[in-house]
C-alpha positions as CSV (number, residue, x, y, z in Angstrom):
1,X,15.3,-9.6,4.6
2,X,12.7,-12.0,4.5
3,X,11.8,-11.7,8.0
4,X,11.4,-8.0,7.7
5,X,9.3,-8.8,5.0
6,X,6.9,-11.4,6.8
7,X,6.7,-8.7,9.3
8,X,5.8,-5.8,7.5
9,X,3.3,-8.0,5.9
10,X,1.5,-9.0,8.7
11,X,1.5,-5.1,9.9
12,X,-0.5,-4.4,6.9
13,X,-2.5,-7.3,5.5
14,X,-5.9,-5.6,6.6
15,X,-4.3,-3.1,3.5
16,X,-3.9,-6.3,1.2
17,X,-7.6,-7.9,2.5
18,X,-9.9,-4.5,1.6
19,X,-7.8,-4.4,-1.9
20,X,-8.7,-8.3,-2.4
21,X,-12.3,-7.3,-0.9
22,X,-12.6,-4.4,-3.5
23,X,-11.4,-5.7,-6.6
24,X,-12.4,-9.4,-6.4
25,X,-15.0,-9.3,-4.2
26,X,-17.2,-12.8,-4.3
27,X,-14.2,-14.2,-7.2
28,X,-13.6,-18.0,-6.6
29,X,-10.3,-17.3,-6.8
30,X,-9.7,-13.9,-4.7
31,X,-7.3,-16.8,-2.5
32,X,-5.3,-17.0,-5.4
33,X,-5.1,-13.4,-5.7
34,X,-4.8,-12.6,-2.7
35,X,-1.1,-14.8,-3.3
36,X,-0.4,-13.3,-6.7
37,X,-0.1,-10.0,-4.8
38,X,1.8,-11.8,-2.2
39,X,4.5,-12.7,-4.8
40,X,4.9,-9.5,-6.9
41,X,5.4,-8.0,-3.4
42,X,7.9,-10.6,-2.1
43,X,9.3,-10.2,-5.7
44,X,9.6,-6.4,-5.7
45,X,10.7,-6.0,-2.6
46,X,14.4,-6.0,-3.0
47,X,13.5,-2.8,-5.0
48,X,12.1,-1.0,-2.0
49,X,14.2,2.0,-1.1
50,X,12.1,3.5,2.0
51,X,12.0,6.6,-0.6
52,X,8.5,6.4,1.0
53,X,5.9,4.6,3.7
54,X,6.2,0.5,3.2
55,X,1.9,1.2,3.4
56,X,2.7,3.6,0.6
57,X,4.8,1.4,-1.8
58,X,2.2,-1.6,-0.9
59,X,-0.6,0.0,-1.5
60,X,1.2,1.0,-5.0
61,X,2.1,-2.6,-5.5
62,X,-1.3,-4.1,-4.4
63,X,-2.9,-1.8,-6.9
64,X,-1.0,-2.6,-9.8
65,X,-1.3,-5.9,-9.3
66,X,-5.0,-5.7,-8.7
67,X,-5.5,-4.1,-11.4
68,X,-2.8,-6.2,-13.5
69,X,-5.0,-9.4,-12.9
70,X,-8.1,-8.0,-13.8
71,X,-6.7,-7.2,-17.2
72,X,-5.1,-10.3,-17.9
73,X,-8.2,-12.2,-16.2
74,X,-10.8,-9.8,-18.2
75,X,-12.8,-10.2,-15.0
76,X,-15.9,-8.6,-14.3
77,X,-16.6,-7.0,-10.8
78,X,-19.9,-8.6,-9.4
79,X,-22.0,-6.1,-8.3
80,X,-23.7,-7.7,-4.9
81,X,-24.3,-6.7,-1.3
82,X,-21.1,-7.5,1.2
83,X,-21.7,-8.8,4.0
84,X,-20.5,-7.5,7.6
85,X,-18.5,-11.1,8.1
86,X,-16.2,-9.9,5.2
87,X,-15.4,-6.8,6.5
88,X,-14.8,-8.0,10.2
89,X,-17.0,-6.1,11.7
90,X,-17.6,-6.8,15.2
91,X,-21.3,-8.5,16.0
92,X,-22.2,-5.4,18.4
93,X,-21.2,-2.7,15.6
94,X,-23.8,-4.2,13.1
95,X,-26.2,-1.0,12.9
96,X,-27.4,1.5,11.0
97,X,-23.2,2.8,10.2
98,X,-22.2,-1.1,8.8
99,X,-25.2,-0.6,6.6
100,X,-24.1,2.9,5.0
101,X,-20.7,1.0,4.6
102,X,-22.2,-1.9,3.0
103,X,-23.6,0.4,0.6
104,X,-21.0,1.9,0.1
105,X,-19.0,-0.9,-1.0
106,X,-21.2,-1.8,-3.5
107,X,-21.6,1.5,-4.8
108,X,-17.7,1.3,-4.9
109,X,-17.7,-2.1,-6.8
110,X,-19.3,-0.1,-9.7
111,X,-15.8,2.1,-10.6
112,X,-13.5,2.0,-12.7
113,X,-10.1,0.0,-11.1
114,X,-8.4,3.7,-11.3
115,X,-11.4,5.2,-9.3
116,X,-10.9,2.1,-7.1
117,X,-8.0,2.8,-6.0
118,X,-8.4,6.5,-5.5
119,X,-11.0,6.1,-3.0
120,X,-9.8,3.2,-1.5
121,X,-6.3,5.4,-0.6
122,X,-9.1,8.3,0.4
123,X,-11.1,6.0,2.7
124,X,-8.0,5.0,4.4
125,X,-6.8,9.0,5.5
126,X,-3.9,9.6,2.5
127,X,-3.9,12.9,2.0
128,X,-4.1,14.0,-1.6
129,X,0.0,14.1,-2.3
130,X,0.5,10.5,-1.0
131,X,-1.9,9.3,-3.2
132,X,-0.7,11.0,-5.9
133,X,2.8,9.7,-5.1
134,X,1.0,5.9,-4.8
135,X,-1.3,6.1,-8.4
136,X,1.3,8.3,-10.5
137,X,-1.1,11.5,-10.8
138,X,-0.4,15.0,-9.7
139,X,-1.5,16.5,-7.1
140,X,-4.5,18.7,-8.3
141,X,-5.4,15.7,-10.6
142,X,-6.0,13.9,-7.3
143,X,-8.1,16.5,-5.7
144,X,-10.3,16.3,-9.3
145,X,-10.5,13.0,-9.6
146,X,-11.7,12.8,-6.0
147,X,-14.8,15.4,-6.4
148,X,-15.9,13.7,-9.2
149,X,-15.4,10.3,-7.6
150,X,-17.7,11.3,-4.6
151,X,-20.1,13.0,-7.2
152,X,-20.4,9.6,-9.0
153,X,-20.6,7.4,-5.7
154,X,-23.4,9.7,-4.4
155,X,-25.2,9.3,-7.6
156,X,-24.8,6.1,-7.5
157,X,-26.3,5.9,-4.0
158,X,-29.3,7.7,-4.4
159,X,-30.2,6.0,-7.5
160,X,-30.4,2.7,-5.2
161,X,-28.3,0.8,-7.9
162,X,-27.2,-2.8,-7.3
């Protein structure tokens, strides 16, 4: 079991790294995070029952526990601009594109953890039912939330905040 585990972790730590990047972006401590989220994983795990995607459950997991931290932590998202290093970006893909990400990003950093996680699942391709299934909202609710997600991000994008 636990070397199915390691494995399926390593499949999908770039899933793990963008929640870390997202919710404690800049955080002294997004290492320790980062290995909170490990353990609730490891620790849940045993409770899996491939009822869905192991990216699904994870991402369901990650959240939480994200999200879990914050609240217990009472941390603060800092707003600031991410750099292209943090996101592994490849030095020849640094153009105009990494810059609308970047902004992005921050635009994201200035969500709510719910929103987070809502567009974080819709940045990666989920389609609206798995990401109902991963945040515990119905389907329609999803598609809502979404629209007025992108509404708020655009806003937030063309009012140049930081």
């Amino acid at each position: 079991m636990e070397k199915e585990f390691i494995e399926l972790i390593i499949k999908h730590q770039g899933i793990l790294q963008k929640i870390c990047n997202i919710y404690f972006y800049r955080n002294p401590f997004k290492d320790d995070f980062y290995q909170e989220i490990l353990i609730r994983l490891w620790k849940s795990y045993p409770s899996f029952k491939n009822q869905s995607a192991f990216s699904t459950w994870l991402y369901r997991v990650a959240l939480n526990t994200s999200i879990d931290i914050i609240r217990k932590q009472n941390l603060q998202p800092i707003h600031s601009e991410l750099s292209k290093i943090e996101y592994n970006i490849p030095e020849h893909e640094q153009n105009i594109e990494s810059d609308r990400k970047d902004k992005l990003y921050l635009a994201i950093n200035h969500l709510s953890d719910a929103e987070k996680a809502i567009i974080i699942l819709y940045l990666e391709d989920y389609n609206y039912k798995e990401i109902a299934e991963i945040i515990g909202i119905s389907e329609s609710n999803t598609g809502v939330k979404i629209n007025r997600i992108k509404n708020q991000l655009i806003k937030i994008l063309e009012n140049g905040q930081k």
